[in-house]
C-alpha positions in Angstrom: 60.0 -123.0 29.9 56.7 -123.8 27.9 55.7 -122.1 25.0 52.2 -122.3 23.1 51.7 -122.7 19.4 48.7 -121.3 17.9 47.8 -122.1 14.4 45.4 -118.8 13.7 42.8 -118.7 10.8 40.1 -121.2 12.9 36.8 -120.1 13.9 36.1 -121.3 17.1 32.5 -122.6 17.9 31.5 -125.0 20.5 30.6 -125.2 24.3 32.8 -124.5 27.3 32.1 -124.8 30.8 33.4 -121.7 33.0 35.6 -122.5 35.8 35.5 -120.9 38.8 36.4 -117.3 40.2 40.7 -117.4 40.9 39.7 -113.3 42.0 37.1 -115.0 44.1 38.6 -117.9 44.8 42.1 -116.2 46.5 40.3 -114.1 49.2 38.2 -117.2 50.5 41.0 -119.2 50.7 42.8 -116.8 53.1 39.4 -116.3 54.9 39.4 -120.0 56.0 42.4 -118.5 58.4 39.5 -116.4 60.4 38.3 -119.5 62.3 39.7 -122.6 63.8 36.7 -124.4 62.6 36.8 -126.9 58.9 36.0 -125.1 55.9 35.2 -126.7 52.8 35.6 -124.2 49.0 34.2 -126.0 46.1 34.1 -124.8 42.5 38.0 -124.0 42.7 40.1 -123.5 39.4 43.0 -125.3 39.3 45.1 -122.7 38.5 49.3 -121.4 39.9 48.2 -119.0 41.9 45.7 -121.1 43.9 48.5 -123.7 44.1 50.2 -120.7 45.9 47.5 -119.6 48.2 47.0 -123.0 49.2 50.4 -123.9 50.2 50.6 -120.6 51.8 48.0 -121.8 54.1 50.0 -124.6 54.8 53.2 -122.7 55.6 51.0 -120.6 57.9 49.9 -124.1 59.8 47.1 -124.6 58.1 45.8 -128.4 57.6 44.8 -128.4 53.8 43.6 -130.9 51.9 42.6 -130.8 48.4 40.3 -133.8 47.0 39.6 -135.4 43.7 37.0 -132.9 42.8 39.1 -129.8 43.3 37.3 -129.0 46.7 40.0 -127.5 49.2 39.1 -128.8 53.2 41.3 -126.4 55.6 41.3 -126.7 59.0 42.8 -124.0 61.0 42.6 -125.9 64.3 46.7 -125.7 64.6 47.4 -122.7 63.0 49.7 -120.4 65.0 52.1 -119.2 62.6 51.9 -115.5 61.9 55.0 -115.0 59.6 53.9 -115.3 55.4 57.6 -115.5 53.8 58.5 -113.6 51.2 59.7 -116.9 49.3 55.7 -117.3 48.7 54.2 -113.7 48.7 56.3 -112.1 46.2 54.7 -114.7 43.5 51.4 -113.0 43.9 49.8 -110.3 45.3 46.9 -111.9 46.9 49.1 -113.4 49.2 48.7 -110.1 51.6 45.1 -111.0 52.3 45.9 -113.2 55.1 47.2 -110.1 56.9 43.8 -109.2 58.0 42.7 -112.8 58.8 46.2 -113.7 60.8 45.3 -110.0 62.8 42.0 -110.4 63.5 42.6 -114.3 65.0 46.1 -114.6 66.2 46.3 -110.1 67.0 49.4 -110.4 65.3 51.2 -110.6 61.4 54.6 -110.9 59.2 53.4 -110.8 56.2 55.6 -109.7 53.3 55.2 -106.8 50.7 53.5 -108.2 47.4 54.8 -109.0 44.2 52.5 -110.4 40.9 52.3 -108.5 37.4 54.2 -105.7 36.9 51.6 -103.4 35.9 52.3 -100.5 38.0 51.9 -99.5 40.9 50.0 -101.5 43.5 50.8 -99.8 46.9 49.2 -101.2 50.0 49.5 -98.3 52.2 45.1 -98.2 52.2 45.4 -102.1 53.5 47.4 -100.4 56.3 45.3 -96.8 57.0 42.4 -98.8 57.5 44.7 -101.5 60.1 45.8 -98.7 62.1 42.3 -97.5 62.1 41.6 -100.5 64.1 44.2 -100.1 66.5 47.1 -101.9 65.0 50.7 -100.9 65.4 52.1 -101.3 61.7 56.0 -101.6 61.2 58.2 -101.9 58.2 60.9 -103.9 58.7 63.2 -105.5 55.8 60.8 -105.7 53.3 57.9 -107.2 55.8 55.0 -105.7 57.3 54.7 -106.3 61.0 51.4 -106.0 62.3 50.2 -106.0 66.4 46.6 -105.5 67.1 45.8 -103.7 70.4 45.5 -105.8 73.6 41.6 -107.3 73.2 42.2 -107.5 69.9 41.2 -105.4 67.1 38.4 -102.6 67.3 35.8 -101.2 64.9 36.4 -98.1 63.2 35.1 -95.8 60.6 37.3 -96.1 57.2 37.0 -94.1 54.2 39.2 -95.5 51.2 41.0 -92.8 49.4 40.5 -95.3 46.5 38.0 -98.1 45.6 41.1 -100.7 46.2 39.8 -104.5 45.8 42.7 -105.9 48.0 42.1 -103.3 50.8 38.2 -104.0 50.8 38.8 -107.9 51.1 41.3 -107.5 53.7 39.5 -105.0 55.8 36.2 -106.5 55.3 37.9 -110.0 56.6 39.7 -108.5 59.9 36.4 -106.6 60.9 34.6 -109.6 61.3 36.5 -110.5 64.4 37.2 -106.9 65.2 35.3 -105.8 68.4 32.3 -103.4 68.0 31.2 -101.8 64.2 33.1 -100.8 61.2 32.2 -99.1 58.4 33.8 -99.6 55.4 33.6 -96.1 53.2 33.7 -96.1 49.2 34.4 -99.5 49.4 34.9 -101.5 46.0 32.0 -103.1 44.7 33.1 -105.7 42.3 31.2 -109.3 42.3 34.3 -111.2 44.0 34.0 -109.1 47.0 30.4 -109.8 47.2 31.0 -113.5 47.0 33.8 -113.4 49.6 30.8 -111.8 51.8 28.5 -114.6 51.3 30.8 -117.0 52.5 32.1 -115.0 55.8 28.4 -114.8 56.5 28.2 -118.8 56.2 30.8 -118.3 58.8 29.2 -116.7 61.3 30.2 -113.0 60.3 27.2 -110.0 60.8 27.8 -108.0 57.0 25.7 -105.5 55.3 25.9 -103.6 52.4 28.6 -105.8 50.2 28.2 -104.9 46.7 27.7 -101.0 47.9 30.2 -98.4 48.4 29.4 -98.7 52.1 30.0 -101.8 53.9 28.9 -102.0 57.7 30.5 -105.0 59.5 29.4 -106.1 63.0 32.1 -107.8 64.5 32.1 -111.0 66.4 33.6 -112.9 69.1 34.5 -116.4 66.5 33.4 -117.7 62.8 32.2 -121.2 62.9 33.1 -123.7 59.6 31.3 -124.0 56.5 30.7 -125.1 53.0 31.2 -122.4 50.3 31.1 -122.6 46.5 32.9 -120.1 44.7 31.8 -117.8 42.1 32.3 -117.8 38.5 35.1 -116.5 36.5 33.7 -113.3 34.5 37.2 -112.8 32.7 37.3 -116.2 31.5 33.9 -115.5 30.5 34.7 -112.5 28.9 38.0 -113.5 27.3 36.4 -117.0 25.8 33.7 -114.9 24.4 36.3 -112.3 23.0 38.2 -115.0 21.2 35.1 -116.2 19.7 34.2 -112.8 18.3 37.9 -112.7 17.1 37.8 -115.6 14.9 33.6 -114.6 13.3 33.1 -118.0 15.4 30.0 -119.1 17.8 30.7 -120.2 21.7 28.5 -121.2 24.1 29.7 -120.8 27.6 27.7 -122.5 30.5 28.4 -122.0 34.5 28.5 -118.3 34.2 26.8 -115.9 35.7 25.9 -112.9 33.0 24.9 -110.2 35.4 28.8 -109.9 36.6 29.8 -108.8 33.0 27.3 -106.3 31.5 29.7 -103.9 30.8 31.6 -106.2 28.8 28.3 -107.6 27.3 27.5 -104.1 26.5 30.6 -103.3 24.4 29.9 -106.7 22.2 26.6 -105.6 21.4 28.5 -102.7 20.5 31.0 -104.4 18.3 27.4 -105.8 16.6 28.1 -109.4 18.3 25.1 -111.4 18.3 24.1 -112.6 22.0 22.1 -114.8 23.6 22.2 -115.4 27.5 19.9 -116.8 30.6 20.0 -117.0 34.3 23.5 -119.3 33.9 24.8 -119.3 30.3 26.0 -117.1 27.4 26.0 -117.3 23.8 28.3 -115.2 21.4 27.4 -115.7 17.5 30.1 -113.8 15.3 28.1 -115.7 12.1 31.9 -114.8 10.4 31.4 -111.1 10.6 34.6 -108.9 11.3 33.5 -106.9 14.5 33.0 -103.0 14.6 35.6 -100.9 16.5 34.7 -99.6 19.9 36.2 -97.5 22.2 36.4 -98.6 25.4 37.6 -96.6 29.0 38.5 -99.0 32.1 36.6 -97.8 35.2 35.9 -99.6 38.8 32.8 -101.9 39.2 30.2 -101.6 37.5 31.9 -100.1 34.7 34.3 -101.7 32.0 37.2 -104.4 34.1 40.9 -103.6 33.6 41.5 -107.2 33.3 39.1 -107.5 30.0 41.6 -104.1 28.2 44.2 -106.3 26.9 41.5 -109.1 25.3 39.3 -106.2 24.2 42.1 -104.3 22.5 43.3 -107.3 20.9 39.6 -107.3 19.4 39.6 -104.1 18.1 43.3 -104.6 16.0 41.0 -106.7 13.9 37.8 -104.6 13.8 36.1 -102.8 11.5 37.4 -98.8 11.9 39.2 -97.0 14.6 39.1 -97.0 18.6 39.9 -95.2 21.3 41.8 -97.8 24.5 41.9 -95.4 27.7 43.0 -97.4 30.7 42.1 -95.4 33.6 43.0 -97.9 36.5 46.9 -99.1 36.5 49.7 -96.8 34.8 51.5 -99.5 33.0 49.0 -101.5 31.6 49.6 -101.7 28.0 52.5 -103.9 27.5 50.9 -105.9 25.2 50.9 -103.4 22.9 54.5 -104.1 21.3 53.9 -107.3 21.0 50.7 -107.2 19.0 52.0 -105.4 16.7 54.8 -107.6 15.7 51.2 -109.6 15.0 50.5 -106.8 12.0 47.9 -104.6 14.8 48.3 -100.7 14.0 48.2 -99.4 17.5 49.9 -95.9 18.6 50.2 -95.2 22.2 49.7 -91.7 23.9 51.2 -91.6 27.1 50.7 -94.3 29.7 46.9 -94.3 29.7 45.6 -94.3 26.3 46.0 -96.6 23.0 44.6 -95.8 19.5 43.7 -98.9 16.8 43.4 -98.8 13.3 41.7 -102.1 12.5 43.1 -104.4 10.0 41.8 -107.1 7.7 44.8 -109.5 8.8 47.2 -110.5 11.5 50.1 -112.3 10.4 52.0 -114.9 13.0 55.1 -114.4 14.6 56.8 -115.0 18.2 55.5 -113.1 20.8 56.0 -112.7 24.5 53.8 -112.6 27.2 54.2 -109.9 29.8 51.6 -110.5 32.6 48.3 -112.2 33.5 45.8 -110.3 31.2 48.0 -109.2 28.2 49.3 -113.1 27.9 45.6 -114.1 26.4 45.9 -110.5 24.7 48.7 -112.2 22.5 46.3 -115.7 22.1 43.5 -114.0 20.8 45.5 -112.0 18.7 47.0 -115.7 17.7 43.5 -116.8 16.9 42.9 -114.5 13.9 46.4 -114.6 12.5 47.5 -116.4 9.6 50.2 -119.0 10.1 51.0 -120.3 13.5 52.7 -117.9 16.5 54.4 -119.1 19.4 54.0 -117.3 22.8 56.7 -117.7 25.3 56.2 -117.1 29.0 53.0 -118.8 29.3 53.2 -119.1 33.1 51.6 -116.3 33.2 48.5 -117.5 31.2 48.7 -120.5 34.2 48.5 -118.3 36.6 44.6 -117.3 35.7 43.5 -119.6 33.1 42.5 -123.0 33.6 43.4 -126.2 31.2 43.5 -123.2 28.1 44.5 -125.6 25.5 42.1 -128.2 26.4 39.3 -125.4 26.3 40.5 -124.2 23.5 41.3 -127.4 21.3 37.5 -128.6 22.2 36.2 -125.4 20.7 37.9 -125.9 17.8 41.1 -124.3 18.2 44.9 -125.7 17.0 46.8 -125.3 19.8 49.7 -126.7 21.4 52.0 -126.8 24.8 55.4 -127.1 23.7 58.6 -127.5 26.1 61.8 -126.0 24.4 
């Protein structure tokens, strides 16, 4: 299983380009299921978890085809298969968004119950209010949800979320387009990825206002047609690579971004007394070798503070100048990272499941470390950064999973970093 080595104590300064969007990326993937037509998704990380999507499509009966440029062609021309195996599904959660896509178009699913992080609890009982909303007959059987759409196929409806839910949004937002008549999606999540995943269903044909609201009205239609789509960038790379930079006083420069999807982030660096620069398509962090200031932080939906920026931004603060206040407000078990930093040196004392105090320390020392999901594994490399002496990570699949080529990005910034097998 490969490790990483990180030899801390460099400040990193240099220029990155930002991948794409795997949040954005995922959803459009299982989109390209909604039409029989050949759609084209450029700007796509290379990351696990696409690998996963990708070859769920092709398990599905999907023709995919991924070129030299990272661009994935699918073609959905012989796709009949309804049934998403578990084998697949259980890797990652975003495998469940081709359950509105495979009801919409074929009016009938198999789709597993997710896996991915172990970071709580993720049900997906609003996926399925919102389903049976529409019409569908939904069945538990042996771990799968089974899924019928009425005769005709699915019909609008009016849906309220009982919570902002990403994954219910995206799937429900996907299956109305097809659906016959209007739906109205009701405090729907607002977050940039779902926006993107709009544009592109538009390029297919689909009738959508309101995406980036907490009201989306869909007009359903009778097919989607192909289409090109590029995909969004990544805001938690963005945010993390600017993190690490602030954790070692160093300078980055990260170009293909898109600044307006991370103000709250942006906001708190200011904060921390960060110097930054940014335009329509790049940022600019400038530490100038100053230790950062402590700031509280409190993890809310879109537009407030991500969940998936905590683990980097409390990593942050266990080097910071004074004391801060970590509430995470959006998953229950989210602070796993916790133990492991401090075997780093961080002073951090937990109260409860939701909230995480930090005494800020001059130093963090190296030692082994594991990480324990997607977010908290670059938690641990920041942490690694600003250490003395070098740390090993173990388990860094789960840095694959949502972060592409790190040690190349890393080592061209300035970092010493290595991929080790043992």
């Amino acid at each position: 299983m490969d490790k990483l080595l990180i030899e801390g104590g460099r400040r990193l300064d240099g220029t990155l380009r930002i991948s794409g969007s795997k949040n954005s990326t995922l959803p459009i993937l299982a989109a390209a299921l909604l039409t029989s037509a050949p759609v084209r998704v450029s700007n796509v990380p290379h990351l696990n978890d696409v690998t996963t999507m990708i070859e769920l499509l092709g398990t599905l009966g999907a023709d995919v085809l991924v070129d030299e440029h990272m661009q994935v062609h699918i073609s959905g021309e012989q796709q009949t298969v309804y049934l998403a195996p578990y084998e697949l599904v259980k890797t990652m959660r975003a495998s469940f968004l081709v359950l509105g896509p495979l009801l919409a178009r074929l009016h009938k699913a198999q789709v597993s119950l997710p896996g991915g992080c172990a970071i709580g609890s993720r049900p997906v009982d609003q996926h399925l209010k919102g389903f049976e909303l529409m019409g569908a007959e939904i069945e538990l059987v042996d771990g799968y949800v089974h899924a019928e759409a009425p005769r005709g196929g699915l019909r609008g409806a009016d849906i309220r979320l009982d919570i902002a839910s990403v994954g219910a949004t995206e799937n429900l937002l996907m299956a109305a387009t097809l659906a016959q008549g209007e739906t109205c999606l009701r405090n729907a999540a607002r977050e940039p990825e779902i926006v993107d995943l709009a544009r592109c269903l538009r390029a297919m044909g689909a009738r959508i206002e309101g995406d980036g609201t907490s009201t989306i009205r869909i007009e359903g239609v009778a097919e989607l047609h192909g289409c090109a789509h590029r995909v969004m960038a990544d805001r938690v790379e963005t945010g993390t690579y600017l993190i690490a930079a602030a954790a070692t006083g160093g300078r980055v420069r990260l170009e293909a971004t898109e600044p307006d999807t991370l103000t709250a982030v942006l906001d708190k660096l200011e904060q921390a007394e960060m110097g930054l620069r940014s335009g329509d398509d790049w940022i600019e962090l400038d530490a100038n070798g100053r230790r950062p200031r402590a700031v509280d932080i409190e993890t809310a939906v879109y537009p407030g503070f991500p969940t998936d920026m905590q683990a980097q931004f409390l990593a942050l603060n266990c080097i910071a100048e004074g004391s801060s206040r970590i509430t995470e407000t959006i998953f229950e078990n989210r602070f796993m990272h916790v133990q492991e930093l401090t075997r780093l040196g961080a002073r951090i004392r937990l109260e409860g499941h939701s909230t995480a105090y930090v005494d800020g320390v001059t130093q963090l020392r190296a030692a082994p470390v594991m990480a324990t999901d997607l977010r908290a594994s670059f938690s641990l490399v920041v942490a690694a950064l600003a250490a003395s002496g070098t740390t090993r990570i173990d388990r860094i699949y789960h840095i694959d999973r949502g972060y592409e080529q790190i040690e190349e990005k890393l080592t061209s910034i300035g970092a010493q970093v290595q991929r080790v097998a043992r």
